[in-house]
C-alpha positions in Angstrom: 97.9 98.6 107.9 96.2 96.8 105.1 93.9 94.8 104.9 92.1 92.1 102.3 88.4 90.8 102.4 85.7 89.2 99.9 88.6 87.9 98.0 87.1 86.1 94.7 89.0 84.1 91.5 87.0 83.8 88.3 87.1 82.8 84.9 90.0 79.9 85.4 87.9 77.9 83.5 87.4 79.7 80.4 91.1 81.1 80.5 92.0 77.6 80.2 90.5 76.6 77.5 91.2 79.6 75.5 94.8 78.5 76.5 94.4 75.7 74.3 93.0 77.1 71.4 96.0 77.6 69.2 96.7 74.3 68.8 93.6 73.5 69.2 94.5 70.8 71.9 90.8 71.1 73.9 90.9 67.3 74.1 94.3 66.6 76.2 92.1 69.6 78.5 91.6 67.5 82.4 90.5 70.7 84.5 87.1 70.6 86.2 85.1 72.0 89.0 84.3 70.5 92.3 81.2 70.4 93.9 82.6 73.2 96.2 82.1 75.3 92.4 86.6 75.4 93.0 88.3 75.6 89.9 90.7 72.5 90.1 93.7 72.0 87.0 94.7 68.6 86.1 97.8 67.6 85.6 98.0 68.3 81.8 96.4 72.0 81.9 98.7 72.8 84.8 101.9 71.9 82.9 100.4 73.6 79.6 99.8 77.1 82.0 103.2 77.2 83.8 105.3 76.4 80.6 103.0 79.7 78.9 103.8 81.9 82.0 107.3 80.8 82.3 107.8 81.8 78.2 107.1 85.2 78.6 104.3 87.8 78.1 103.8 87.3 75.1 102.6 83.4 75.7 100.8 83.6 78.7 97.6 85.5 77.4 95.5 83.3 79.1 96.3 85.1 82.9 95.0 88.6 81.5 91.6 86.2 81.4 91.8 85.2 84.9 90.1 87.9 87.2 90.4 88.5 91.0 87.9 91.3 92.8 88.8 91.5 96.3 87.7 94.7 98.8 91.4 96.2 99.9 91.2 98.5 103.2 94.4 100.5 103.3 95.6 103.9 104.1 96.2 106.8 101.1 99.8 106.6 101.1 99.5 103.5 99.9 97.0 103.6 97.4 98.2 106.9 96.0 101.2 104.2 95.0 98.5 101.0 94.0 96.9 103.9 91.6 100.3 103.8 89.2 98.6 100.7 88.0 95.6 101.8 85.9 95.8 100.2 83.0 93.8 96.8 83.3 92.4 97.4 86.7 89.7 99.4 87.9 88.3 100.0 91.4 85.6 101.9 93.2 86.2 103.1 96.7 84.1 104.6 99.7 84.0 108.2 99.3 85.7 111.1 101.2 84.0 113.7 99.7 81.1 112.7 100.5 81.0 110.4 103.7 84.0 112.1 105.7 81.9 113.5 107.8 79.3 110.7 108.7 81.0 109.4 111.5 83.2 110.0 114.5 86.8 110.1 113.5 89.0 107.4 115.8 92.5 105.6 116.0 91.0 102.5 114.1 90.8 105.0 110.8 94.1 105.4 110.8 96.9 103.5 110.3 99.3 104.1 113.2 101.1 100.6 113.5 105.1 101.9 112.6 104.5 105.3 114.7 107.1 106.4 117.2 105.1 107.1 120.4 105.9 110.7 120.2 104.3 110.8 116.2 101.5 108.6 118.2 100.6 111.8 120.2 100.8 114.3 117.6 98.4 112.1 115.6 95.6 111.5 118.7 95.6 115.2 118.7 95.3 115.4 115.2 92.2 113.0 115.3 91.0 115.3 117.9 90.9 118.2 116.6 89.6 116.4 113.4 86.6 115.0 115.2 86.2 118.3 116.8 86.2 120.0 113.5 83.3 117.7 112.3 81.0 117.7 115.6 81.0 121.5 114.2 80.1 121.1 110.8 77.3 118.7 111.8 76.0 121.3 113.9 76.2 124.2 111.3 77.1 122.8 107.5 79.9 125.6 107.0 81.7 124.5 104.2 84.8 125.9 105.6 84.5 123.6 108.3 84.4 120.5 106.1 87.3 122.0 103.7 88.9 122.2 107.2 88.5 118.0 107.3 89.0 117.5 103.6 92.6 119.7 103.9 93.6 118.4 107.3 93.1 115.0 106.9 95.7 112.7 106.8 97.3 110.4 104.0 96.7 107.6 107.2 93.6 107.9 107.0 91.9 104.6 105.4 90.4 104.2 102.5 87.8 100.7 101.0 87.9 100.2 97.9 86.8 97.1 95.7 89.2 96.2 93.0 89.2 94.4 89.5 92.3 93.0 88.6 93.8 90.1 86.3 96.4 87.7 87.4 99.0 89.6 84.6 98.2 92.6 87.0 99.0 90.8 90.4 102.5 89.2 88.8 103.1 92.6 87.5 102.8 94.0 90.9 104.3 91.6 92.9 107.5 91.8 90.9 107.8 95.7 91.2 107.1 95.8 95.1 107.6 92.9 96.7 111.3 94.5 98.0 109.5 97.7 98.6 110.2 99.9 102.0 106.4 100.0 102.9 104.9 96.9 104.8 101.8 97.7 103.5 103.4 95.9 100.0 104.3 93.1 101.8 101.1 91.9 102.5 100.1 92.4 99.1 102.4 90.7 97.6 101.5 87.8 100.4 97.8 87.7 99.7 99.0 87.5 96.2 101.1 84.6 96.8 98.1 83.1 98.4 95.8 83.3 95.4 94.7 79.9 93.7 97.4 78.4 91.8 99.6 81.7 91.7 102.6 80.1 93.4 102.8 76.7 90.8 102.2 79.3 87.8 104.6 81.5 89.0 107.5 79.8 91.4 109.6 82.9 92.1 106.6 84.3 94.0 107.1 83.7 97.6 105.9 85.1 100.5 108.0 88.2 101.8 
């Protein structure tokens, strides 16, 4: 299970227009913003940006301008995977450390949604003995007891966090896991695909 909320695109603007600047072409520029604050290209910006993305990395500078922060819920499996991409994105999640205990452990922490019913009943034990492990610790503040959480917990278990990214990042992503065994990429690479403008810059992106 994965999940995507508080999704935001910024910058287009200013990417654009930097897109311009080595030939200096600002004036053939027809982008604007509506009065919904929507980044809308014109027809001459738009055929400018998907000739620069088609021609390489080396051309299409102007996407590592355009930024997307969005709040991704998902389970440590997969982001032990998302954390292979470091370099240009950053992210700050919920903490474990230090908030594993402040609440009742349940099913809707996990993600259980591919389980075969008999992995289903291993796991509700599992959160059982979890949440009885914590009622514990709350009661006393053993350490053992919340090392006991910290070890047992597992890589189900979901995780917030609220990411920084560029659109390089996202086409980067999408074309290294969109044929990926976990489902969990799939939506990814579909909320990708669902970003302003990301399908006409980039037509082999389609929803998998």
């Amino acid at each position: 299970m994965i999940t995507f909320e508080r999704t935001s695109v910024m910058n287009m603007e200013n990417a654009m227009r930097g897109a311009r600047n080595p030939l200096n072409s600002w004036a053939r520029g027809d982008s604007y913003v509506n009065d919904k604050g929507e980044f809308i290209f014109g027809e001459n910006d738009l055929q400018l940006a998907k000739r620069l993305c088609q021609a390489g990395n080396d051309h299409r500078k102007f996407i590592r301008q355009i930024f997307i922060t969005v709040d991704i819920t998902a389970p440590i499996y997969w982001w032990k995977e998302y954390d292979t991409y470091k370099v240009g994105t950053v992210a700050n999640s919920t903490s474990t450390m230090h908030k594993i205990h402040s609440k009742p452990f349940e099913r809707a922490d996990f993600s259980m949604d591919h389980m075969v019913p008999e992995a289903e009943t291993q796991m509700d034990q599992m959160i059982d003995c979890l949440e009885q492990i914590r009622l514990k610790y709350m009661e006393t503040k053993d350490k053992a007891l919340w090392y006991s959480m910290i070890q047992l917990l597992p890589e189900s278990y979901h995780q917030m966090r609220t990411c920084t990214m560029s659109y390089e990042n996202a086409i980067a992503m999408y074309r290294a896991r969109h044929g990926h065994k976990l489902q969990e990429w799939h939506t990814f690479c579909n909320w990708v695909c669902e970003l302003p403008y990301f399908q006409e810059l980039f037509p082999e992106a389609v929803e998998v």
